[in-house]
C-alpha positions in Angstrom: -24.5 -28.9 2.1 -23.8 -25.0 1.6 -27.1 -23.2 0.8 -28.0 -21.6 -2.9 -27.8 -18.2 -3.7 -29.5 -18.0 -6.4 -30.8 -14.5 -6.2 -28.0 -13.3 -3.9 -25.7 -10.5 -5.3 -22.1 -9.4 -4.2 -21.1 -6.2 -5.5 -17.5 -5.2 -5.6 -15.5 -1.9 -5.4 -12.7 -2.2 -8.1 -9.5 -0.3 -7.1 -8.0 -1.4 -3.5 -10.9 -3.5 -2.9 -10.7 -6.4 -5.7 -7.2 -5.5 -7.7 -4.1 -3.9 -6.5 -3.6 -1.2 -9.1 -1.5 1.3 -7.8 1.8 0.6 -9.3 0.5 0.9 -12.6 -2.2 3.8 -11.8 1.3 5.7 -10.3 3.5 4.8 -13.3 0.4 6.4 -15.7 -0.1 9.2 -13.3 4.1 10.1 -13.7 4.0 9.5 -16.7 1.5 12.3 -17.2 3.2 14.4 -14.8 6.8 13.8 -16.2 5.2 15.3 -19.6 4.6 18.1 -17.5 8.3 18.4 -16.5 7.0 17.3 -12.7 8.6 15.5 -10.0 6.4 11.6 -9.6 4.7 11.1 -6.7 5.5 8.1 -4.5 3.0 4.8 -5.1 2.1 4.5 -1.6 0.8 8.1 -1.9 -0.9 7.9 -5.0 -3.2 4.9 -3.2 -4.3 7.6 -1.4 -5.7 9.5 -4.0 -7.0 6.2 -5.9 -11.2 6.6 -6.0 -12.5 9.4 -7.4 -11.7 9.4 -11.0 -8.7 9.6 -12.9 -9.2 13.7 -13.5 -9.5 14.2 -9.6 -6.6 12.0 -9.1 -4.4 13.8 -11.2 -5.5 17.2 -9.8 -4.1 15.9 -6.3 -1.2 15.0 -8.2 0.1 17.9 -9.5 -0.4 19.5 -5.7 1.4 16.8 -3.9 4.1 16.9 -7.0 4.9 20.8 -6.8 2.1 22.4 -4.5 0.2 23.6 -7.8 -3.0 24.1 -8.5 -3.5 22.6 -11.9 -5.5 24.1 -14.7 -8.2 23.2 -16.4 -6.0 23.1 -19.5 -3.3 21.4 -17.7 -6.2 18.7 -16.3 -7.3 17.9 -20.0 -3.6 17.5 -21.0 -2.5 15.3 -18.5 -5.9 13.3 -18.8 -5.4 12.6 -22.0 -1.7 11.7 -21.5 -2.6 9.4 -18.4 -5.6 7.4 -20.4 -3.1 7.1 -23.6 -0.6 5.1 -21.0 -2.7 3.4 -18.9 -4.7 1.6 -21.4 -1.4 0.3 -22.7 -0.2 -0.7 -19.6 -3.5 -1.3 -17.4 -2.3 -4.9 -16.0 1.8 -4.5 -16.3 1.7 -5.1 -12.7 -2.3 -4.9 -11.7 -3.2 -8.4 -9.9 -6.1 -9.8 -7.9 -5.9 -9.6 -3.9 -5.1 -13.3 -2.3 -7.8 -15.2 -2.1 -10.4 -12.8 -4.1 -10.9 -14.5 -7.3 -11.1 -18.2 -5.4 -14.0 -16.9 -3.5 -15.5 -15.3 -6.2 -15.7 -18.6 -8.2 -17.2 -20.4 -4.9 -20.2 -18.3 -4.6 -20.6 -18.3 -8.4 -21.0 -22.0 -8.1 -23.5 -21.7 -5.6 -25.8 -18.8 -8.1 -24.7 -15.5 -6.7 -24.6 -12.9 -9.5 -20.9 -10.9 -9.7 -20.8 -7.1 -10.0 -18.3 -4.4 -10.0 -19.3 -0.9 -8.9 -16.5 1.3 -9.4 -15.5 4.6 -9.8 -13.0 4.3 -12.9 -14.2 4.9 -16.3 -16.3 1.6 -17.1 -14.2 1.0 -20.5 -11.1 1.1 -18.3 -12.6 -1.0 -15.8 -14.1 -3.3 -18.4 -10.5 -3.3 -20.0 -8.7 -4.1 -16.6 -11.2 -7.1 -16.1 -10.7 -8.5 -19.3 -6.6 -8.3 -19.2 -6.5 -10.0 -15.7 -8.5 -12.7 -17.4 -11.6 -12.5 -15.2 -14.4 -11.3 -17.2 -16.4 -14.7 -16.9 -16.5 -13.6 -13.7 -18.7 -10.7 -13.5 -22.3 -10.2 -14.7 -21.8 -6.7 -14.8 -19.4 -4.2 -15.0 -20.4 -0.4 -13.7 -18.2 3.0 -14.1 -18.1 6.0 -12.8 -19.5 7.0 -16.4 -22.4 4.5 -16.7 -24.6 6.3 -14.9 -25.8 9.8 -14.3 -23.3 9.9 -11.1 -20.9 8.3 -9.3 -20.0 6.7 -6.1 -21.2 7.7 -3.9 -24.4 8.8 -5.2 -26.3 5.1 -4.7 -27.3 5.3 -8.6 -24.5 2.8 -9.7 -25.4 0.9 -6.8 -28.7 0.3 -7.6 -27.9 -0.3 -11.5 -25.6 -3.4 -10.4 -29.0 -4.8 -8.3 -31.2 -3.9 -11.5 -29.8 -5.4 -14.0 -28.2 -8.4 -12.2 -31.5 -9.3 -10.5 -30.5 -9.5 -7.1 -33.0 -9.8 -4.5 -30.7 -9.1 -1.8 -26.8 -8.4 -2.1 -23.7 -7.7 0.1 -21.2 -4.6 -1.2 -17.6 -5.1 -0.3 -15.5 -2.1 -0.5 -12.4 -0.4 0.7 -13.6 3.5 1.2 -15.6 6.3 2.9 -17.3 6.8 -0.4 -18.0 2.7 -0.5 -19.8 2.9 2.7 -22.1 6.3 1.9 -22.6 4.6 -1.7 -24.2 1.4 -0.2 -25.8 2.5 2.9 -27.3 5.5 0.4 -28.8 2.4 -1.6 -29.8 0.1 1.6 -27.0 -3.1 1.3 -25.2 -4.2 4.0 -21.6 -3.5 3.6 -17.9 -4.7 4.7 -14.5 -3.2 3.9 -11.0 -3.9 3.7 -8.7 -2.4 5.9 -5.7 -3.1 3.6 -7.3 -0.9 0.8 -6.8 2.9 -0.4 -9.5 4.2 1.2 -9.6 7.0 2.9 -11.3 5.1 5.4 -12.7 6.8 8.3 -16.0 5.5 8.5 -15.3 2.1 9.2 -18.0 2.6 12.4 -20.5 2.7 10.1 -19.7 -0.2 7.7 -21.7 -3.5 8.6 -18.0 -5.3 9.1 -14.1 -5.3 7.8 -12.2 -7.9 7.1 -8.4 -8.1 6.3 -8.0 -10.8 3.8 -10.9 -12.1 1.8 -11.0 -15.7 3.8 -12.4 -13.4 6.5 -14.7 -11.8 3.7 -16.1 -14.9 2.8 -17.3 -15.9 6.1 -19.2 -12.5 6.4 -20.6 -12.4 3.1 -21.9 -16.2 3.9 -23.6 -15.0 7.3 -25.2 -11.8 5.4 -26.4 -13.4 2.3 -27.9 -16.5 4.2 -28.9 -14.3 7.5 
């Protein structure tokens, strides 16, 4: 009989981690750019860029675009043109990785608290969840905005272990800045190599995994130890 984990937390990066956004984080971010009169930037390159906020993404975007150094004037802008479009369009093409939300629901079932720890705006994030249909899932929901820094400062780290309760807790993420953000806050954590990243501390991450069968085996063996 499989072992309760009441108690137990898992806390998940959002963006190339849990849901493939990147088509409709690229069509917002050429949308903003084609305001702009700019050329898009390809979607495998923008999930390059995914991670550290939308106003970072697009700065990286303009330079890949036409090798300029955007403004502060012409960040706010295109801001406020991406956010307009991608909260209209947030899950046109968003969806779950295989296998993510099946193994979310099994360790539900068995008491583990559900928590996102990303670095999107928690009202986007909060929006994405609730368009997908998964909110039930998730006992809390923590942005790059919800508290006084972001990934990977361990601060949103710890607010996900505060509030959910969890004694103990796994993060699963897809990025250098996962792997600072839990080690900074003392969980074990595993990463997928089929996310954004960048990824080049993957020595340093407890495990990877490449499909989330794989995850749920490791989670299981660091949650029951």
């Amino acid at each position: 009989m499989a072992k309760d984990l009441k108690g137990a937390g898992i806390l998940f990066d959002l963006d190339g981690t849990l849901v493939d956004t990147a088509d409709d984080l690229a069509a917002a971010m050429n949308h903003a750019l084609a305001i702009e009169q700019l050329a898009p930037v390809p979607v495998e390159e923008v999930r390059h860029l995914v991670g550290h906020g939308a106003r970072r993404m697009l700065r990286r975007g303009f330079e890949v675009s036409c090798g300029r150094i955007a403004s502060e004037d012409d960040l706010d802008r295109s801001l406020k043109n991406f956010l307009e479009y991608y909260e209209a369009h947030i899950a046109d093409h968003s969806r779950p990785f295989d296998r993510a939300v099946e193994m979310i629901e099994a360790f539900r079932e068995r008491g583990a608290s559900m928590a996102i720890c990303t670095n999107k705006r928690e009202a986007m994030a909060t929006l994405l969840i609730a368009a997908l249909g998964l909110s039930e899932l998730f006992d809390i929901i923590v942005g790059a905005d919800t508290t006084v820094a972001a990934k990977p400062d361990p601060a949103p780290v710890l607010l996900c272990m505060e509030k959910t309760a969890a004694r103990r807790a796994v993060f699963i993420g897809d990025s250098d800045t996962d792997i600072r953000a839990a080690k900074a806050a003392g969980l074990p954590v595993i990463v997928a190599d089929f996310g954004y990243g960048p990824l080049t501390l993957s020595s340093e991450a407890t495990a990877t995994f490449a499909d989330y069968r794989q995850a749920s085996a490791q989670i299981e063996s660091l949650l029951i130890g």
